[in-house]
N, C-alpha and C positions, 0 to 999 in steps of 0.2 A: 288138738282135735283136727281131723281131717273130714272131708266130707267125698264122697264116693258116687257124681252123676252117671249114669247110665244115658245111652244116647235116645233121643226121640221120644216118641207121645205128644200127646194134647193134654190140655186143661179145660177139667167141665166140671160145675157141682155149684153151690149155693153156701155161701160160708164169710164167716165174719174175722177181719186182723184183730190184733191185741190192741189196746189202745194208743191214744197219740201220745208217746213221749214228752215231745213239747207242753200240752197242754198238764198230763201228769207231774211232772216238776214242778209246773207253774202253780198248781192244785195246793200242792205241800206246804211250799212258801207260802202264799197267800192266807191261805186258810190257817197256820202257823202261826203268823202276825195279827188276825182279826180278832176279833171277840166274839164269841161264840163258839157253838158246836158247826162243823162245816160237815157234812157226809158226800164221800165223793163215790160213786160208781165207773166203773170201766177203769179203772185205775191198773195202769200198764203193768204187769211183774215181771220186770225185766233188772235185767242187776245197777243198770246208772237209776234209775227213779226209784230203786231202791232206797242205795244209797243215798240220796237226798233225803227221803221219808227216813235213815234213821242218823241224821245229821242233825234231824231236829229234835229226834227223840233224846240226844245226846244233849241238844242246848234245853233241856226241861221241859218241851210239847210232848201232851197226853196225846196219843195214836192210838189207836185200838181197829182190831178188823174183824167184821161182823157177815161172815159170808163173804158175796164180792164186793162188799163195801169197805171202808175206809174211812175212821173217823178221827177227826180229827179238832180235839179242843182249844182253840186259837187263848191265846195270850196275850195278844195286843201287841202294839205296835212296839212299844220300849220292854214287854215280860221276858222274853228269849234269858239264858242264864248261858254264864261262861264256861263251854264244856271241858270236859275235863280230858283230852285227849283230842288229836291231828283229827279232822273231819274229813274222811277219805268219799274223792269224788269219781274213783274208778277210771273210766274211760269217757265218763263225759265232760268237753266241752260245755254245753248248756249249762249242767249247774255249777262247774265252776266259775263263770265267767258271771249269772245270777246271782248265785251267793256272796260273790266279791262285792258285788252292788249292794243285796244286802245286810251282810256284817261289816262295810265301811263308815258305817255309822253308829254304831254298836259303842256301849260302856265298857267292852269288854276286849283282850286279847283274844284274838283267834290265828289258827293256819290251817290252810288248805292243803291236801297233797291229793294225785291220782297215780294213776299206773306208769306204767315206761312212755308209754303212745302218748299219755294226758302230758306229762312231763316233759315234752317235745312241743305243744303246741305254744302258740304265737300271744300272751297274754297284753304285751302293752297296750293292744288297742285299746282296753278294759280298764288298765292302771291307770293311764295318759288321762280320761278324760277326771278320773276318779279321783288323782290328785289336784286338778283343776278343785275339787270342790274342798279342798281342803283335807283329803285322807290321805292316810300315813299307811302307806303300805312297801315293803319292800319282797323284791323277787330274788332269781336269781339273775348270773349276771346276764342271761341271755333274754329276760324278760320272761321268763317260765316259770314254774313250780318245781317244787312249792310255795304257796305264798304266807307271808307271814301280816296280819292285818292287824294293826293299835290300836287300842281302843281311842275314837274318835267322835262323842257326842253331837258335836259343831257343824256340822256339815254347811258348808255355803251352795246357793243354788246359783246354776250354771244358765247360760245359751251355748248351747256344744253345736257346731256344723258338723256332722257324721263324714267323714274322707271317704268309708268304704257304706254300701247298705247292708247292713247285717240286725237283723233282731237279737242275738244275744248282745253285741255293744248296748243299742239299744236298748232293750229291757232290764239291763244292770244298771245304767243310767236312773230311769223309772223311778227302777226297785231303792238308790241312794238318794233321789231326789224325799221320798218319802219322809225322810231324815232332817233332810237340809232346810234352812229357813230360806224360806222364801219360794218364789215362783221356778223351777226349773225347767226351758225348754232348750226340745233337742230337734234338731233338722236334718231329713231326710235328704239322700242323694235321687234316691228310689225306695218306692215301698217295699218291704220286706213283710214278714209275717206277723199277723198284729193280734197274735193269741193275748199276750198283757197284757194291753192296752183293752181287750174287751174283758178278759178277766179282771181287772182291776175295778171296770164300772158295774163288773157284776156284784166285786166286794164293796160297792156304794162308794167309792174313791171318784171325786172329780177330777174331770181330766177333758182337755181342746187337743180335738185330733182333726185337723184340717189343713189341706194345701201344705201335704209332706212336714206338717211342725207338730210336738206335741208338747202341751205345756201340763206340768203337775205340781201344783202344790204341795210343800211342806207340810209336814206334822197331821196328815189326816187320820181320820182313824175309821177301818177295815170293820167291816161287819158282816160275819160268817154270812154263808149260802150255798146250797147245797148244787153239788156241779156231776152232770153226767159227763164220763170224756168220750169221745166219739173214735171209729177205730182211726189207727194211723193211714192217712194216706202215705208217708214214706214207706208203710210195711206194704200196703195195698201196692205200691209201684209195680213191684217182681212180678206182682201175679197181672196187673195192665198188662205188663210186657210180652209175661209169658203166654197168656191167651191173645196177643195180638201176632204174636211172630209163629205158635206152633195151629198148624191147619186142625181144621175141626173144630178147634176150640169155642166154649160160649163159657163164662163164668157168672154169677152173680157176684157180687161183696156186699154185704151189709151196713149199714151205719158205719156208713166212711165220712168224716170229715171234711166236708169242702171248701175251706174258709178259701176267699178269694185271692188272698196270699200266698195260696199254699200250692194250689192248683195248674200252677205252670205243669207238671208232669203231664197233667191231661191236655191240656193246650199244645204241647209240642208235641205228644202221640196224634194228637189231631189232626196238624198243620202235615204230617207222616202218613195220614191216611189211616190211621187207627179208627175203628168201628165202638166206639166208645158212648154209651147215654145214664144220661144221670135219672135216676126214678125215685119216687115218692121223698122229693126234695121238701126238708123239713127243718125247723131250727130248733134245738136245743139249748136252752142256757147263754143263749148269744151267741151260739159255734151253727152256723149253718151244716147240714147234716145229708148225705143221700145214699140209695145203693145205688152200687156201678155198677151196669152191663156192659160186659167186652167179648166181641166175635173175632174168630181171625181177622185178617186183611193183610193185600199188600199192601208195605211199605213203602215208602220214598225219601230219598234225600234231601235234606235241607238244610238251609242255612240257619242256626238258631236262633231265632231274633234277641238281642240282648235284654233287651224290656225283661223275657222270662228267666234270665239267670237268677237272680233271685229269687223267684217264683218256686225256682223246680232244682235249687241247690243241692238237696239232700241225695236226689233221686239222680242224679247224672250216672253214676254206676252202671244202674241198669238201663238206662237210656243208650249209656253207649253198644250195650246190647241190641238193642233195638235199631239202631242205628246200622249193628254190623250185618245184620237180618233186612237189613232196606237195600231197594234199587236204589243204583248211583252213590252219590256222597254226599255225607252229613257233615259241616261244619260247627264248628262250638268256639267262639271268641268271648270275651270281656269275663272270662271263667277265674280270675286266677285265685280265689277263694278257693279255691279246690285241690291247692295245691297243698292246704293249713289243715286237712282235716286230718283225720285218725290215720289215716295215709294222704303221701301225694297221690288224690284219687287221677290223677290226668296220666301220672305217670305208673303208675299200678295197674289202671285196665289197657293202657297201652302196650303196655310187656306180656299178660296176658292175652290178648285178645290178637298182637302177631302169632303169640303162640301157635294159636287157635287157626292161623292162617290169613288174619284178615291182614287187609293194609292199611298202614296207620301212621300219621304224623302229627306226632307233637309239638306244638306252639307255646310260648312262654305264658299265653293265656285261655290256652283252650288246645283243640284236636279238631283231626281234619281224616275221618273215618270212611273207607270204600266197603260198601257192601260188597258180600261173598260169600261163599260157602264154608262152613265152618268144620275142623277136623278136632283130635280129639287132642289132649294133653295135659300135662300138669302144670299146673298153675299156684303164682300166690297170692294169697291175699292180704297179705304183710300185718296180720292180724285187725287186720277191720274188717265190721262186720257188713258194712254193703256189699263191699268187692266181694265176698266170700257167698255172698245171696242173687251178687247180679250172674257169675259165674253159672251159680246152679243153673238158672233160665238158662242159659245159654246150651245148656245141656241136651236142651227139647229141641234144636238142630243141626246140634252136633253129629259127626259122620260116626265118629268113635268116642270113650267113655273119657270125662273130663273129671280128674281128681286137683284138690282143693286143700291147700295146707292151710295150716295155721285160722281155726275158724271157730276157735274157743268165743269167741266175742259176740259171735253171731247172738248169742241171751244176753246182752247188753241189751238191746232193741224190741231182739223179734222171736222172746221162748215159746218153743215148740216149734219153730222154722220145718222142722224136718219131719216131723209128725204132718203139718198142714198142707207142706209142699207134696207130699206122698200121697196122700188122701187127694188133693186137688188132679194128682198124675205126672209129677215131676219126679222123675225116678232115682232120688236121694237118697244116700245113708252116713250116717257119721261115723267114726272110727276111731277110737284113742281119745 
């Protein structure tokens, strides 16, 4: 699939993202493992949270969807059943690096596979702590997928020091501590995003989340509750950007998710000069919750402060956007997470975005971006679906029309991108 920008326009209108992937995944599992009936709303229909939700259908969880709800009859913490066929995790990351956490302690044989992109990414961080507790899992020989996981009753509880700050390490951690006898704690470099950890005390699981440590007990047992998910701010990004970089612009967003982990995107649009306020802030389910208003504004160059790398991981794509739309120059160091994801994102919008005319050097842990004016051309997005979304924005200052290969992936994330993008004023179309 190709996508087909048209150059210029503003964004204006009142309108809500899909929901938050993260929390959606999280939703599945949890509620999977509990006892009870769990009903989730706003539940993402995107193709990875799919696939999770029928991964479990696979291991013997009743699912059922009742409108835009999604129900789900938990089985407890040891019910899951041995399926019967590879548990394909597509293109995400998240769940399989989750899932590895939790079928490492399982009665059962399982394996994981995903796409070509999945198939490429970086899994020892995930293995490394997980054999620490005593699981028996083998990769391949590059530490990839697919994995193959033994069945492993025993789980021993760990004290793991985290090397990198990442929430999926962490949350698969968590998710195998559950298993394991005894107290498991993991220690933070820097905070990361801490959807599990409040999902978890929402499933009535105890859990010490204090001074970057989180300790979890062994053998607890989950009990359903009904969870609304809030929209993604990673999908909300494009549209911050788009309405800060193209004039005229005002947007509303809806029930966007604000959990203070998440939130870097808006704090470095800030620190930029972005015209950004949060309204009728509210909590939901333990997920703090707001709509965003964003007006134009000029932009400015800045230094990223590293505190928010983790903050605003997901969202760099379009940030680099945002960045090539700013007076002066935007730096980005201690990024080099970004090098593991569904592409090397550092090195994908870089190639791009010279394309485009801007100037651009890449660092072994970040970019070093000059604002300027931007022309038209073809671009790729090496089938990941940010590059191919930050792209589009990019479109609404573009001089001439910017075309987008490889953007099948884009409904991984964020269906109906192109419907939403249109209706908001970005002048998109897909093609093939």
């Amino acid at each position: 699939m190709q996508f087909e920008c048209l150059p210029g326009g503003s964004v204006t209108g009142s309108f809500r993202v899909p929901g938050d992937k993260s929390i959606s995944h999280r939703s599945i599992i949890l509620a999977s493992i509990a006892q009870g009936t769990t009903h989730i709303s706003g539940f993402l229909e995107g193709e990875d949270s799919l696939n999770t939700l029928a991964a479990f259908r696979v291991m013997g969880v009743p699912i059922e969807r009742d409108g835009n709800q999604v129900i789900v009859q938990g089985v407890g913490l040891h019910g899951l059943q041995k399926p019967d066929r590879v548990l394909q995790m597509g293109n995400s990351g998240t769940a399989m690096r989750l899932m590895l956490g939790l079928l490492a302690g399982q009665s059962f044989d399982t394996m994981l596979a995903g796409d070509v992109s999945l198939s490429k990414r970086p899994m020892n961080r995930v293995i490394k702590p997980l054999l620490e507790m005593n699981a028996n899992i083998e990769s391949q020989a590059a530490g990839t997928a697919p994995l193959q996981i033994r069945a492993q009753p025993n789980l021993e509880a760990i004290n793991y020091a985290m090397p990198i700050a990442s929430a999926q390490v962490k949350s698969c951690i968590m998710l195998a501590a559950l298993y394991a006898e005894g107290e498991t704690t993991i220690t933070e470099l820097a905070p990361s995003r801490d959807h599990t950890e409040r999902m978890l005390k929402g499933f009535g699981c105890e859990l010490v989340n204090e001074n970057l440590q989180i300790s979890v007990r062994g053998k607890q047992t989950l009990y359903a509750t009904d969870i609304d998910v809030p929209a993604d701010i990673s999908s909300a990004a494009f549209f911050l950007v788009a309405a800060s970089i193209a004039p005229g612009s005002e947007i509303t967003l809806q029930h966007v998710g604000v959990n203070p982990t998440r939130t870097g995107v808006i704090q470095v649009l800030r620190l930029m000069g972005a015209d950004i306020s949060l309204l009728n802030e509210r909590d939901i389910g333990g997920e703090p919750v707001a709509d965003i208003r964003v007006r134009s504004a000029q932009l400015n160059g800045i230094h990223i402060p590293e505190a928010l790398v983790p903050l605003a991981i997901d969202e760099f794509p379009v940030l680099f956007v945002a960045a090539a739309c700013a007076k002066g120059e935007t730096i980005l160091t201690g990024a080099e997470e970004l090098r593991v994801k569904e592409s090397d994102r550092i090195e994908a919008m870089a190639l791009g975005l010279k394309k485009l005319g801007i100037a651009v050097e890449v660092m072994p842990d970040g970019i070093r971006i000059q604002g300027g004016s931007m022309k038209g051309a073809v671009v790729e997005s090496y089938g990941d679906h940010r590059i191919a979304m930050a792209f589009s924005v990019a479109s609404l200052v573009a001089s001439e029309a910017i075309s987008i290969r490889d953007c099948a992936n884009v409904d991984t994330s964020f269906p109906g991108f192109v419907e939403l993008a249109r209706l908001a004023g970005i002048q998109v179309s897909s093609h093939g």
